[in-house]
N, C-alpha and C positions, 0 to 999 in steps of 0.2 A: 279849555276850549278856545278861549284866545291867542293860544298860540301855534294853534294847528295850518297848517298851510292849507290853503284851498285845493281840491280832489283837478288834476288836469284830464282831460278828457283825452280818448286814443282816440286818433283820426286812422285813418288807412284813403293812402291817393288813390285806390283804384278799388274802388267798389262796384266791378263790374261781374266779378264771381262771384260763386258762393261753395263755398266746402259743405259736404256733407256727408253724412255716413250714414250708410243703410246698411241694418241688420236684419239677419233671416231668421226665422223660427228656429234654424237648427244650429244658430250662434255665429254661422258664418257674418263677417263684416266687409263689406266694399264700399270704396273712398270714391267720390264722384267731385270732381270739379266742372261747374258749371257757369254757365250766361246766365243773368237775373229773366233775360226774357227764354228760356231754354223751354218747353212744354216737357210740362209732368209726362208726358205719354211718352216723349221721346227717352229720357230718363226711364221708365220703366220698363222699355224697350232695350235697352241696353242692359239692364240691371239682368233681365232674363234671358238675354244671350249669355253674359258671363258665367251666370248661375246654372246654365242649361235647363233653362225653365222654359215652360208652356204661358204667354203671356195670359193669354183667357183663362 
């Protein structure tokens, strides 16, 4: 244990998105890259166009 080198931490310059993957009940998957301040609803919004989905 004394020779182990200390663990370096990953930084990222631009922590202004966020990745994410949304899956559907029926396995389908879609990649959303987003704004940290982006609103859930708008993301859902879009997830259900692509999907051809009924938001409500």
């Amino acid at each position: 244990m004394a020779n182990e080198k200390p663990k370096q931490e990953v930084t990222t310059k631009n922590n202004d998105h966020i990745n994410l993957k949304v899956a559907g009940q029926d396995g389908s998957v879609v990649y959303f890259k987003i704004k940290r301040h982006t609103l859930l609803s708008k993301l859902m919004k879009a997830y259900c166009e692509r999907q051809d989905l009924c938001q409500k």
